[in-house]
PDB file of N, CA, C and O in Angstrom:
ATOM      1  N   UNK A   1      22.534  27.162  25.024  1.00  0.00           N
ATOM      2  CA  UNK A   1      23.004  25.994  24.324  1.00  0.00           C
ATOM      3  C   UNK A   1      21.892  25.521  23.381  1.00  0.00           C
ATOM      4  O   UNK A   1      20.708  25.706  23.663  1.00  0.00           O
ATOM      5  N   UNK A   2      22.313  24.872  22.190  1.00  0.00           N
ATOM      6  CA  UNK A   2      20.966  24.471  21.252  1.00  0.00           C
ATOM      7  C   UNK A   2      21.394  23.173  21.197  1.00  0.00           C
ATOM      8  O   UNK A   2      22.524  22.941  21.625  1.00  0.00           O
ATOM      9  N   UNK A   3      20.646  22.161  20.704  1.00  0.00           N
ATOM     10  CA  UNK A   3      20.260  21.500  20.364  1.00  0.00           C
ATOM     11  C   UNK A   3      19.451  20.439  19.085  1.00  0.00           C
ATOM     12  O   UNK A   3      18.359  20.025  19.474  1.00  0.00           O
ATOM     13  N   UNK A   4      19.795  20.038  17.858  1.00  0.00           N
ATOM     14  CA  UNK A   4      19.058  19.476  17.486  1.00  0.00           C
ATOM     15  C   UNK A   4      18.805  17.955  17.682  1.00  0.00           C
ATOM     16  O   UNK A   4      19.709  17.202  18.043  1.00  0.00           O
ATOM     17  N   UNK A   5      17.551  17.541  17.432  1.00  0.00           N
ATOM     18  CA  UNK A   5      17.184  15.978  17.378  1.00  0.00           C
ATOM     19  C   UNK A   5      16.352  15.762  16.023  1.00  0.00           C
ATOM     20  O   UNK A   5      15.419  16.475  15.650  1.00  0.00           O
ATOM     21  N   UNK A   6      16.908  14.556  15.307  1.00  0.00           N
ATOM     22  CA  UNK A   6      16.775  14.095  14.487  1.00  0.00           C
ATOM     23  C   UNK A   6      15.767  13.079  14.592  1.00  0.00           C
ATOM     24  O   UNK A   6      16.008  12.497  15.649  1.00  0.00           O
ATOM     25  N   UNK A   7      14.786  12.576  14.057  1.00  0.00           N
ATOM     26  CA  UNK A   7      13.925  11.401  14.400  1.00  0.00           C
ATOM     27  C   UNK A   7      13.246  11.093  13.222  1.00  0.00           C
ATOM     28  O   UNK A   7      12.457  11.713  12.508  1.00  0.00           O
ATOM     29  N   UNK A   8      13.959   9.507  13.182  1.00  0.00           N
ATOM     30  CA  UNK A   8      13.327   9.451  12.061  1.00  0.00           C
ATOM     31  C   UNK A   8      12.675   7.785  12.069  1.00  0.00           C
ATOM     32  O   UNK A   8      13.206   7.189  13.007  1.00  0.00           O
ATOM     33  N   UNK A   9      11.669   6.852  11.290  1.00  0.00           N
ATOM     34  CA  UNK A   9      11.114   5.880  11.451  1.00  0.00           C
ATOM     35  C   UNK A   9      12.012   4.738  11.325  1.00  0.00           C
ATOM     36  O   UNK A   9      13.104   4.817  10.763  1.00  0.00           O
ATOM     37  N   UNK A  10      11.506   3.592  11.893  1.00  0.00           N
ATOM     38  CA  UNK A  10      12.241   2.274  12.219  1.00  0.00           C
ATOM     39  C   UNK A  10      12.557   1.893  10.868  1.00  0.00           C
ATOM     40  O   UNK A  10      11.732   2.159   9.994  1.00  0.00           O
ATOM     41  N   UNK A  11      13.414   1.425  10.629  1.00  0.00           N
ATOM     42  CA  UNK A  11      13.597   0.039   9.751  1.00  0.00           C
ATOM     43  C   UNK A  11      11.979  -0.437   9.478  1.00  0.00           C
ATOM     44  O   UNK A  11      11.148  -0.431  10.385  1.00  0.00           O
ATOM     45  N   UNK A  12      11.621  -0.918   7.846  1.00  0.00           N
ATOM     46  CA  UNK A  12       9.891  -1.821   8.666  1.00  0.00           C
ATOM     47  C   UNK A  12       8.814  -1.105   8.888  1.00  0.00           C
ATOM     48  O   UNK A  12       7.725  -1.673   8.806  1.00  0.00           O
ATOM     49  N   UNK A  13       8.870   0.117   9.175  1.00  0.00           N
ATOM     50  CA  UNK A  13       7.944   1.222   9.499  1.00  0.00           C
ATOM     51  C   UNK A  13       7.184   1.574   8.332  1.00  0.00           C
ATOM     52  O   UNK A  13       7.667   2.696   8.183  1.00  0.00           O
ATOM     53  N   UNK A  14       6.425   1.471   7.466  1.00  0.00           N
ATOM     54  CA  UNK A  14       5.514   2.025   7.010  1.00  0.00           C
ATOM     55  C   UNK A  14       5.657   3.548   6.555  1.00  0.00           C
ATOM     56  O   UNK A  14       5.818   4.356   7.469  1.00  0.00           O
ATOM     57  N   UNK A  15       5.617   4.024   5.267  1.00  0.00           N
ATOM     58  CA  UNK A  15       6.166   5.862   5.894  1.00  0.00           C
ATOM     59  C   UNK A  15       5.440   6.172   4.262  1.00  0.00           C
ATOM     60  O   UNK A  15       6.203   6.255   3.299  1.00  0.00           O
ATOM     61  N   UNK A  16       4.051   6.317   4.088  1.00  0.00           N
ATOM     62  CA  UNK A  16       3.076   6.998   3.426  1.00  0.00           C
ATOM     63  C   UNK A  16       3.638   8.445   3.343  1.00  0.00           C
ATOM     64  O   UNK A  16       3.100   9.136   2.478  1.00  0.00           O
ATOM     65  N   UNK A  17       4.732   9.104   4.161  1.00  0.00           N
ATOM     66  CA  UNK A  17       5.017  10.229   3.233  1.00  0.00           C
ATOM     67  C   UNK A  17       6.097  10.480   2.890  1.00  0.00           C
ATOM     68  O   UNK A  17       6.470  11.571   2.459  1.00  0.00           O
ATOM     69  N   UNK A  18       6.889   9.303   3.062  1.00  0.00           N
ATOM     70  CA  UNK A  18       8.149   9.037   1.925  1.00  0.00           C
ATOM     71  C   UNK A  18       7.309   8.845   0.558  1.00  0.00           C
ATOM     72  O   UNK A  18       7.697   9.365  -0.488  1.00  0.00           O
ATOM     73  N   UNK A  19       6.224   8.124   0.625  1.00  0.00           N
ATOM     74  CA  UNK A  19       6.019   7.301  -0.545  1.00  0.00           C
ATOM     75  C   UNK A  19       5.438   8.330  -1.514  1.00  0.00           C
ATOM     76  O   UNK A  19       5.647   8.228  -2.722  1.00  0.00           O
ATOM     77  N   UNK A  20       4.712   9.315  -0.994  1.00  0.00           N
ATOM     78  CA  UNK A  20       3.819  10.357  -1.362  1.00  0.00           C
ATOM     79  C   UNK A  20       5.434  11.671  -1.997  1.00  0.00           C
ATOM     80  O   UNK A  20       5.423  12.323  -3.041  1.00  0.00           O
ATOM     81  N   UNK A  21       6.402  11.655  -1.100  1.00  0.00           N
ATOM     82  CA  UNK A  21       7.295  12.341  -2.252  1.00  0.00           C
ATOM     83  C   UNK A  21       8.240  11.804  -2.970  1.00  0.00           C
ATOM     84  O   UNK A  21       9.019  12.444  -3.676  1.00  0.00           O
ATOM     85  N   UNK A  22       8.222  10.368  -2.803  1.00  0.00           N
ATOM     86  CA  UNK A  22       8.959   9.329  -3.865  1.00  0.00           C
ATOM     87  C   UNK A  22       7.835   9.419  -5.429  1.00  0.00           C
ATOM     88  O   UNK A  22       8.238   9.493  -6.589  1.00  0.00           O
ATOM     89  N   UNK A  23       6.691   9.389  -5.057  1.00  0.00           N
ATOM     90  CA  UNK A  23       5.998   9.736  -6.514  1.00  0.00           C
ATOM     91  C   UNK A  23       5.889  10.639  -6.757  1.00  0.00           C
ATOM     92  O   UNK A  23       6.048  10.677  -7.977  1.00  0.00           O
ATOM     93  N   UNK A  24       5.657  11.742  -6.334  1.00  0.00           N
ATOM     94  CA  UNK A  24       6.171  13.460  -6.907  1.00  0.00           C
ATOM     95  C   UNK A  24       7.337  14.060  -7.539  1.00  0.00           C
ATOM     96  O   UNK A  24       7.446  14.934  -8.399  1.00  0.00           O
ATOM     97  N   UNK A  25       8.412  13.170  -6.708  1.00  0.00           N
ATOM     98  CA  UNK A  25       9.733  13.085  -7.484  1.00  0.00           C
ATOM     99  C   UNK A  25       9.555  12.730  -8.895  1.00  0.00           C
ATOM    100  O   UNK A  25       9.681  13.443  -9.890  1.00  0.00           O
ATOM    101  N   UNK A  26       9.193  11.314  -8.777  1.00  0.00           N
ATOM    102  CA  UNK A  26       8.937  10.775 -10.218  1.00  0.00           C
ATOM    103  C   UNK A  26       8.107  11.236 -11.094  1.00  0.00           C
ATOM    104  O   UNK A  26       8.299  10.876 -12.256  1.00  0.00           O
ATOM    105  N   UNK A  27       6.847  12.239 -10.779  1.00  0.00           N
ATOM    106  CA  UNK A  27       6.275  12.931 -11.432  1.00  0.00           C
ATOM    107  C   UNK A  27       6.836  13.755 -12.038  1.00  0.00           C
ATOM    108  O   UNK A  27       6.483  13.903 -13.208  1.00  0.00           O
ATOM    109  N   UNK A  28       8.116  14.771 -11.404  1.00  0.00           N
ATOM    110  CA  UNK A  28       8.364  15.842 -11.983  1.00  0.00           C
ATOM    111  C   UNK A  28       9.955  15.299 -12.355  1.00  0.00           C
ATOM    112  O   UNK A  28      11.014  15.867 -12.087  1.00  0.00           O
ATOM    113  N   UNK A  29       9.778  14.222 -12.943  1.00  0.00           N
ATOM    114  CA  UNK A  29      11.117  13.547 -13.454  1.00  0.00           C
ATOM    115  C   UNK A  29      12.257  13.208 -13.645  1.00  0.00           C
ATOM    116  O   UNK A  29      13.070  13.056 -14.557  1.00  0.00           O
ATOM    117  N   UNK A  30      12.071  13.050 -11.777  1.00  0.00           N
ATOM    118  CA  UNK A  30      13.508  12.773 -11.346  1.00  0.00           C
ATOM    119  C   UNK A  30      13.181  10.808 -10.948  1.00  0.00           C
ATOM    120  O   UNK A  30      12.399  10.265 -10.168  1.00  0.00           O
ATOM    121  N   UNK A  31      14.141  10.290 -11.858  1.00  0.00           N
ATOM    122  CA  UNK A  31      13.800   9.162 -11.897  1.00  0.00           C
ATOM    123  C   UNK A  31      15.072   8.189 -11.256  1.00  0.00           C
ATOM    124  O   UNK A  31      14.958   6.965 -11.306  1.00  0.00           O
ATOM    125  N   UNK A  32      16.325   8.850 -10.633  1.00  0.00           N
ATOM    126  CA  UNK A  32      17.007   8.548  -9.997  1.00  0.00           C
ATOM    127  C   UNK A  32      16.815   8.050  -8.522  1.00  0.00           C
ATOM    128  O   UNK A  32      17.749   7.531  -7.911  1.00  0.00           O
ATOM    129  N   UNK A  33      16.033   8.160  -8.176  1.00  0.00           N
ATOM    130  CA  UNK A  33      15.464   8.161  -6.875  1.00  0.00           C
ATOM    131  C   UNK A  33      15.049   6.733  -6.460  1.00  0.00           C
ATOM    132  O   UNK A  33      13.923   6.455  -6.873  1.00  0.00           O
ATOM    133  N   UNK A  34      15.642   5.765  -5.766  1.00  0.00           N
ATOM    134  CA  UNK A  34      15.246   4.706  -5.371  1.00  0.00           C
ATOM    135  C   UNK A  34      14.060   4.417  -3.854  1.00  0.00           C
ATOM    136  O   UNK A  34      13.450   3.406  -3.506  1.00  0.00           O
ATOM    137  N   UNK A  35      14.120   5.570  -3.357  1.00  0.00           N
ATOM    138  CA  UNK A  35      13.653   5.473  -1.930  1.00  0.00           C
ATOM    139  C   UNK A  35      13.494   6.648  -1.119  1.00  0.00           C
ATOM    140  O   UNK A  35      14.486   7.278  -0.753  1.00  0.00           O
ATOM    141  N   UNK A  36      12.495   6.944  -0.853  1.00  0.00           N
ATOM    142  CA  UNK A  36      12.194   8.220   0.004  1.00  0.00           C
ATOM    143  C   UNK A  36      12.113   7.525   1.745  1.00  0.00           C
ATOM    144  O   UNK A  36      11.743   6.361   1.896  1.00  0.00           O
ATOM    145  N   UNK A  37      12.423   8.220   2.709  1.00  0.00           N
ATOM    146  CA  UNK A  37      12.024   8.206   3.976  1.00  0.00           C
ATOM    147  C   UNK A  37      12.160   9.229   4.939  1.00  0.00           C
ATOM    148  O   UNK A  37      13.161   9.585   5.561  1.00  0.00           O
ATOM    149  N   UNK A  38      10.822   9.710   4.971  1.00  0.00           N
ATOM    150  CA  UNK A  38      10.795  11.062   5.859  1.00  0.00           C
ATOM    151  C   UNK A  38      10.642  10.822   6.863  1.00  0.00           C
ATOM    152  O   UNK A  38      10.094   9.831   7.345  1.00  0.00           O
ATOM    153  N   UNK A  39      11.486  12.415   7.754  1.00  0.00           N
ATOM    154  CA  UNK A  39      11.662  12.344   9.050  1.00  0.00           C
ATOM    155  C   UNK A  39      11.359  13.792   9.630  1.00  0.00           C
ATOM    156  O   UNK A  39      10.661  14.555   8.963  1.00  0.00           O
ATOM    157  N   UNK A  40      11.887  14.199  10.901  1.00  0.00           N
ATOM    158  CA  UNK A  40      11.838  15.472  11.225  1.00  0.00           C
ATOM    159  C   UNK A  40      13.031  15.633  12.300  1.00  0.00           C
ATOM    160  O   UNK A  40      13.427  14.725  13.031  1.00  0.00           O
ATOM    161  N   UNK A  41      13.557  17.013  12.264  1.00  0.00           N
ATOM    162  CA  UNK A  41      14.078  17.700  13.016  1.00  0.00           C
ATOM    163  C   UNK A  41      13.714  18.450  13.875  1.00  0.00           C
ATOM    164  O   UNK A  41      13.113  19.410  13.393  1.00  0.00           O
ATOM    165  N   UNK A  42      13.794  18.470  14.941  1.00  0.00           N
ATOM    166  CA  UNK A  42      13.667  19.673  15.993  1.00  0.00           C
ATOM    167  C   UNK A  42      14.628  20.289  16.504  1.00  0.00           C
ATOM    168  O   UNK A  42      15.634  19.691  16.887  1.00  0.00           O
ATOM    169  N   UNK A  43      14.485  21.569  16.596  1.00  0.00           N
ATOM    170  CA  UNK A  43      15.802  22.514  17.359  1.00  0.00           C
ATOM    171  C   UNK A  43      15.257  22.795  18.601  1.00  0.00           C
ATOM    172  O   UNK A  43      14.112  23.176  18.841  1.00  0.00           O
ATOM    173  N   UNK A  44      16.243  22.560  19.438  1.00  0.00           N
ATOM    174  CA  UNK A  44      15.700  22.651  21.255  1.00  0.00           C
ATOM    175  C   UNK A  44      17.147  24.370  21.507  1.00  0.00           C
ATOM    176  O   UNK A  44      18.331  24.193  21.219  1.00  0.00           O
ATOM    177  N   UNK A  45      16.671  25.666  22.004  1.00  0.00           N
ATOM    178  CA  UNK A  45      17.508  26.735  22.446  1.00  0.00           C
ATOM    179  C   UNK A  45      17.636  25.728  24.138  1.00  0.00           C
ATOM    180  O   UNK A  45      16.676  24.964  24.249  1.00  0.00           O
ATOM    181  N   UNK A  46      18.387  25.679  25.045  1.00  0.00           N
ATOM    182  CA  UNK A  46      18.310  25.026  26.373  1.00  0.00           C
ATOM    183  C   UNK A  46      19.122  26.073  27.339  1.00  0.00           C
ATOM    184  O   UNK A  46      19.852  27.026  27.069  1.00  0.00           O
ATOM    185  N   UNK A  47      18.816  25.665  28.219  1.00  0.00           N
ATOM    186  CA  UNK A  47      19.693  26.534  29.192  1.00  0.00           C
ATOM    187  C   UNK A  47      21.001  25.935  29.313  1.00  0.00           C
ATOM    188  O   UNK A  47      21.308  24.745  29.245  1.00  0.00           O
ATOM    189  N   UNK A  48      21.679  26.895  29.493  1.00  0.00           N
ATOM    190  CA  UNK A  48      23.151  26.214  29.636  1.00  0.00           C
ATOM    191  C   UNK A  48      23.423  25.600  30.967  1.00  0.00           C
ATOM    192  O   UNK A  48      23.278  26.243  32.006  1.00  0.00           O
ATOM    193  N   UNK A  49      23.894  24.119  30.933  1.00  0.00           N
ATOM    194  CA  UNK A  49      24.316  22.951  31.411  1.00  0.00           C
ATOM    195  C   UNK A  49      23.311  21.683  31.905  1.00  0.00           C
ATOM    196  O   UNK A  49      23.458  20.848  32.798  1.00  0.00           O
ATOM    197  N   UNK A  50      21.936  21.968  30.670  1.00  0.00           N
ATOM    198  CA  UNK A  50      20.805  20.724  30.238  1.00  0.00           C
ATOM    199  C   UNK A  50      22.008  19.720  30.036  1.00  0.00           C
ATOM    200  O   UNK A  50      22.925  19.976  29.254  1.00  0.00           O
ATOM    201  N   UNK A  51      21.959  18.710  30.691  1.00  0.00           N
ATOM    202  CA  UNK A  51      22.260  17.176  30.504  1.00  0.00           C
ATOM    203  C   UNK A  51      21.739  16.340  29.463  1.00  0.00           C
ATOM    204  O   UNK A  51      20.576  16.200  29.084  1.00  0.00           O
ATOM    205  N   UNK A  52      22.989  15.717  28.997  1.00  0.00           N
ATOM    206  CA  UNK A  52      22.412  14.679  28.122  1.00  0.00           C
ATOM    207  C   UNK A  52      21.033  13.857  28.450  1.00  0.00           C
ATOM    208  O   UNK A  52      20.267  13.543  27.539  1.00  0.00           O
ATOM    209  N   UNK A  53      20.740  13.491  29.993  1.00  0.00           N
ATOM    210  CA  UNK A  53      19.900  12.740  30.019  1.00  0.00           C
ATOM    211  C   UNK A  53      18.511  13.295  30.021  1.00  0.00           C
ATOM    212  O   UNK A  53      17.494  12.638  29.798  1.00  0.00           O
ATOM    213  N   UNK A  54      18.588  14.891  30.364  1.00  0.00           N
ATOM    214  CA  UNK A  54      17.360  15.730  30.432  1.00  0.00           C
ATOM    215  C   UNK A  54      16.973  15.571  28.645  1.00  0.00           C
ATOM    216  O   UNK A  54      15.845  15.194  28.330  1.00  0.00           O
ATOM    217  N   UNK A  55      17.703  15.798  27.891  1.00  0.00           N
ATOM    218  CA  UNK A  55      17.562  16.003  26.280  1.00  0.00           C
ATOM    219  C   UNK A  55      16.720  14.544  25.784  1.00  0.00           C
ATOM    220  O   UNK A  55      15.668  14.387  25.165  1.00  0.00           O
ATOM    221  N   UNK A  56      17.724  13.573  26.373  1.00  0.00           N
ATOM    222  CA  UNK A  56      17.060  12.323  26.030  1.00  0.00           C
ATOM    223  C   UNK A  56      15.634  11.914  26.651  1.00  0.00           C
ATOM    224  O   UNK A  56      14.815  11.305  25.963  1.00  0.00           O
ATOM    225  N   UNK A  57      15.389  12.258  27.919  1.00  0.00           N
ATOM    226  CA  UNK A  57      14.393  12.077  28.266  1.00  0.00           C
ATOM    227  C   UNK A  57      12.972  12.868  27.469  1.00  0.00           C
ATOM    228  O   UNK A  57      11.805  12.478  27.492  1.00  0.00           O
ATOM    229  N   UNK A  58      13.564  14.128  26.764  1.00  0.00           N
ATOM    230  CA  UNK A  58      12.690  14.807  26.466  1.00  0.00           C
ATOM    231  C   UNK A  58      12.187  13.828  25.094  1.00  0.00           C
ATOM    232  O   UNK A  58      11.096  13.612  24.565  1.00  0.00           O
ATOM    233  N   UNK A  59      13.354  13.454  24.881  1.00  0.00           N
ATOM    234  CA  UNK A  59      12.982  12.589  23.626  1.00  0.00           C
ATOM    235  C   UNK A  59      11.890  11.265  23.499  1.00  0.00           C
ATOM    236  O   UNK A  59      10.863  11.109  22.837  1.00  0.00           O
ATOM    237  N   UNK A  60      12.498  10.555  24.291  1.00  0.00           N
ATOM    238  CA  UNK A  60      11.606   8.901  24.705  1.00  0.00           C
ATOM    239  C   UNK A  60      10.118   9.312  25.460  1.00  0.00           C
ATOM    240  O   UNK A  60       9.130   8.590  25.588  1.00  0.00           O
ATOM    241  N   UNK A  61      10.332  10.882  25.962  1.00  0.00           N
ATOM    242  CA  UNK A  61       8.856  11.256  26.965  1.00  0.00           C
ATOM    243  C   UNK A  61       7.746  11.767  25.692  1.00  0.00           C
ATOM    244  O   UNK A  61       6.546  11.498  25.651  1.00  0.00           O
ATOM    245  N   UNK A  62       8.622  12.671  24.571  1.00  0.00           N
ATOM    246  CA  UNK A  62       7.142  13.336  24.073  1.00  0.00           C
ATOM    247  C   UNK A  62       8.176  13.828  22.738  1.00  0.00           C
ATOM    248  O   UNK A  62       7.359  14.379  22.000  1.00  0.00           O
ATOM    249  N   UNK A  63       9.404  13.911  22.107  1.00  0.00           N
ATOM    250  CA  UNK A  63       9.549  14.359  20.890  1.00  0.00           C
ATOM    251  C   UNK A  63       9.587  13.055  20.280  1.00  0.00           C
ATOM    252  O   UNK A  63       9.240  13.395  19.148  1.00  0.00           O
ATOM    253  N   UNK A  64       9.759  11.784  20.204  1.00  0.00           N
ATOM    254  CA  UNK A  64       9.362  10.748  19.509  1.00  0.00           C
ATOM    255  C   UNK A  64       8.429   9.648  19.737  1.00  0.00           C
ATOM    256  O   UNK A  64       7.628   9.909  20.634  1.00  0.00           O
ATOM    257  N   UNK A  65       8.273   8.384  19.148  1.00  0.00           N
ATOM    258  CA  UNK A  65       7.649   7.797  19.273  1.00  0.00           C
ATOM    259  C   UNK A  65       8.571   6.385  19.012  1.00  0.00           C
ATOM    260  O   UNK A  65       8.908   5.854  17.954  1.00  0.00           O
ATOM    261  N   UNK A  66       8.888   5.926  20.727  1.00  0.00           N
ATOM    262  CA  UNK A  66      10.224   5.120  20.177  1.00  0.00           C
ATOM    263  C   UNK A  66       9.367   3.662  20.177  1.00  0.00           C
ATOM    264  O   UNK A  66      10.124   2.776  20.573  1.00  0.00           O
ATOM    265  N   UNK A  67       8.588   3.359  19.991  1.00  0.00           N
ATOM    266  CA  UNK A  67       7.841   2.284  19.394  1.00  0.00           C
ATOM    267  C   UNK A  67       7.958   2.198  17.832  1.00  0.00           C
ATOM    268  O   UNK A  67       8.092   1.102  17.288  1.00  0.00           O
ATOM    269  N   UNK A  68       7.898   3.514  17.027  1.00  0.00           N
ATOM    270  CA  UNK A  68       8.117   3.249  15.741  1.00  0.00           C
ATOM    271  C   UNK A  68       8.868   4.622  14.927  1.00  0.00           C
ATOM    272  O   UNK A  68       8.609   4.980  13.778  1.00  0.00           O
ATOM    273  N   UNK A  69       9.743   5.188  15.757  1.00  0.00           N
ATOM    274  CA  UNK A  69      10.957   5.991  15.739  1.00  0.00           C
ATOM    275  C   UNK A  69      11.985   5.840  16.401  1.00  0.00           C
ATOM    276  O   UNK A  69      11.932   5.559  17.598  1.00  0.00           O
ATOM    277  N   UNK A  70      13.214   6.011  15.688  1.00  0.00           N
ATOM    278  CA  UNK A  70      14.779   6.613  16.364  1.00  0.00           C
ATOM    279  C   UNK A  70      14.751   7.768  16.179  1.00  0.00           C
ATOM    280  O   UNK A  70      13.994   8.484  15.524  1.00  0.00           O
ATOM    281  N   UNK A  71      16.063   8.056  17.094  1.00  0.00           N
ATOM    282  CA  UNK A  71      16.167   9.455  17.234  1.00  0.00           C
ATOM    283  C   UNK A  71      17.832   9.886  17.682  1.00  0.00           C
ATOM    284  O   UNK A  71      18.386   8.997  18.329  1.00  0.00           O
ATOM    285  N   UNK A  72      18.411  10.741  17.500  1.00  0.00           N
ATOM    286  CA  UNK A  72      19.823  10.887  17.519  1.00  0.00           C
ATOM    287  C   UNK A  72      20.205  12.315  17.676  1.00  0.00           C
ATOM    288  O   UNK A  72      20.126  13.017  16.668  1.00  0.00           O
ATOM    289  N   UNK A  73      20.566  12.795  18.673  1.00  0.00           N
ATOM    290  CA  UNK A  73      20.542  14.063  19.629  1.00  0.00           C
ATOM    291  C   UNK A  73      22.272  14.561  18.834  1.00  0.00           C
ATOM    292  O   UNK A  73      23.210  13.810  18.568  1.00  0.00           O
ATOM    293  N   UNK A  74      22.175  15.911  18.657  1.00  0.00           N
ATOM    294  CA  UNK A  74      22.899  16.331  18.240  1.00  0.00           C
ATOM    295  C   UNK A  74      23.401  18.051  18.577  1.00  0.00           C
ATOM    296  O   UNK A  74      23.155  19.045  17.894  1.00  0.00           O
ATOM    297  N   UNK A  75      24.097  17.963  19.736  1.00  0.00           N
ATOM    298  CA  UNK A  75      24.545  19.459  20.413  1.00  0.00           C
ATOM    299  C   UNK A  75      25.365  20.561  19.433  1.00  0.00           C
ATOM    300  O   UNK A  75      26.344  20.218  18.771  1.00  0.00           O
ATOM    301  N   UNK A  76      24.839  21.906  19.434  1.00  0.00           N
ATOM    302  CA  UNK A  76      25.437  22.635  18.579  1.00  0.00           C
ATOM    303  C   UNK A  76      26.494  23.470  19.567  1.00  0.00           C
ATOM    304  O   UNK A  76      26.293  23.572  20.777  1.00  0.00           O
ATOM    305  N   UNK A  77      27.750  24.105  18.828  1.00  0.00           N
ATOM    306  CA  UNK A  77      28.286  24.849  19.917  1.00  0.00           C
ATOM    307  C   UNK A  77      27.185  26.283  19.989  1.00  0.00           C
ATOM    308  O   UNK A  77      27.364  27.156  20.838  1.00  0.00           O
TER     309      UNK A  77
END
């Protein structure tokens, strides 16, 4: 079974590398661009019949930082 998780920063959060490809954008003159905010994905392969709560736990224990990340679990068939 796979898995991805999405995680990305709070509302408010600070995010120096949105900002860093919000001006690169605009460098190479794309000027449509109101707002960058980067995040990351992880793909988890799992054994088949990992629980939602094992996934989540993996999440709140060590793939985010839920002080100044969300995150939103997303099962592939």
């Amino acid at each position: 079974m796979k898995a991805r998780v999405f995680v990305t920063l709070k509302p408010g959060v600070l995010d120096p590398q949105g900002k860093a490809i919000h001006h690169a954008l605009e460098g190479l003159g794309f000027d449509g661009v109101n707002e960058v905010r980067a995040g990351k994905l992880i793909e988890l392969d799992l054994a088949d019949g990992t629980g939602d709560d094992a996934i989540e736990s993996m999440c709140r224990k060590l793939l985010a930082n839920t002080v100044i990340e969300n995150f939103r679990i997303e099962r592939l068939p």
